[in-house]
C-alpha positions in Angstrom: 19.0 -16.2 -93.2 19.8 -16.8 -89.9 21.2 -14.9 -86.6 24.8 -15.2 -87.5 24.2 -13.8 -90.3 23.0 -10.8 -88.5 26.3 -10.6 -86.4 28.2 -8.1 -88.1 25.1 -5.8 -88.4 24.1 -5.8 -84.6 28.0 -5.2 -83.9 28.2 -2.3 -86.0 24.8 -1.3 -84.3 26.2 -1.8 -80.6 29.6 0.0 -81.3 27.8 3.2 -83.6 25.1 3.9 -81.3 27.1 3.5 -78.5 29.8 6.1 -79.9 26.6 8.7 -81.0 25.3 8.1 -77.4 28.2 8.4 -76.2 29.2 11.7 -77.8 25.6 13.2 -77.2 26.1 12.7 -73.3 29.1 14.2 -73.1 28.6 17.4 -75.3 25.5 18.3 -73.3 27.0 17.5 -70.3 29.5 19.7 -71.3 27.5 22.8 -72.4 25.1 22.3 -69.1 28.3 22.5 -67.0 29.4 25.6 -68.9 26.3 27.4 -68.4 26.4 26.5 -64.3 30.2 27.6 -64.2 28.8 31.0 -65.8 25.9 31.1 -63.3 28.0 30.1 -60.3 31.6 30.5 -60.9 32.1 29.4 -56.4 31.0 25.8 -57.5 33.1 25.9 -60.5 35.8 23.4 -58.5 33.0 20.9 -56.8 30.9 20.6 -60.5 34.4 19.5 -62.7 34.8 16.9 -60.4 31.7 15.6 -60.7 31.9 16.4 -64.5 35.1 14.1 -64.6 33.1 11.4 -63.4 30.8 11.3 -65.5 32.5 11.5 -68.5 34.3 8.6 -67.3 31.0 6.6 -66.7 29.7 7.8 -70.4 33.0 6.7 -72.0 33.6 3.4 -69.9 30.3 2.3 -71.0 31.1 3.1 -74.8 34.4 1.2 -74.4 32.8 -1.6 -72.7 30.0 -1.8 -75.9 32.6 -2.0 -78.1 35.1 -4.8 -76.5 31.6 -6.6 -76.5 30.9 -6.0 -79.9 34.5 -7.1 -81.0 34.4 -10.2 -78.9 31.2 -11.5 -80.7 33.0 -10.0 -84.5 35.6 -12.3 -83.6 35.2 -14.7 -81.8 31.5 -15.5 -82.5 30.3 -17.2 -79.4 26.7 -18.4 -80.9 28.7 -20.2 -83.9 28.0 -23.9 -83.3 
């Protein structure tokens, strides 16, 4: 067995764990910004922004982990 063998596990590790990751940021993000919004409904405007922004981070490094992880499926760089 050698390391393209391994290819389609790691790929599957590098899109799943990115989406779980992913998903985990976001939701806690989420409930932390609820709970601020509730605390401090003046800064409500100033944190969604800020919330925005991250959830773009989060996903954009999701969707980057996964274009990565099709590029090796498919086109399989370390083939020789």
């Amino acid at each position: 067995m050698n390391g393209i063998d391994l290819l389609p596990l790691a790929v599957g590790h590098m899109i799943g764990l990115g989406a779980i990751g992913s998903c985990l940021g976001i939701g806690v993000m989420g409930s932390k910004y609820l709970e601020a919004a509730a605390r401090q409904p003046e800064l409500m405007d100033t944190l969604q922004a800020k919330v925005f922004l991250l959830v773009g981070v989060l996903d954009g490094a999701f969707i980057i982990a996964t274009g990565i992880g099709l590029w090796f499926a498919l086109a399989n760089p370390f083939k020789g």
